[in-house]
Phi, psi and omega in degrees: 000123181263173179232137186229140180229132160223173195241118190233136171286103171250043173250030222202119173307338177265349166290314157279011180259332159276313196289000168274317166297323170303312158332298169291304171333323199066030191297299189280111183287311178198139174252151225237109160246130191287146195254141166307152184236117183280179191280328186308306151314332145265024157278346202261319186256009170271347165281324191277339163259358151092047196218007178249163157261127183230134190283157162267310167208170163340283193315326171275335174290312166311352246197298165298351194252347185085010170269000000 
């Protein structure tokens, strides 16, 4: 048994005209709605890639910045 994942518009008649035939069929097991990435998370991977900078004080931060 293989697993296929797509992607369907379901405000769009053709979207809800397959995902009502996958239904019936009894094909579809679960829909998958992608989840938002909160800001905590993404801060958690702009430091783990190596995107944050951290200052000691104001003044090095101006002073790295050219100001």
């Amino acid at each position: 048994m293989a697993t296929y994942a797509i992607t369907l518009n379901e405000r769009t008649t053709s979207g809800k005209a397959l995902m009502a035939y996958l239904q019936a069929l009894g094909v579809l097991v679960k829909k998958i709605s992608p989840q938002a990435k909160g800001s905590l998370a993404r801060s958690r991977e702009d430091k783990l890639a190596g995107r944050v900078e951290s200052f000691a004080s104001s003044e090095e931060m101006f002073k790295s910045l050219g100001i």
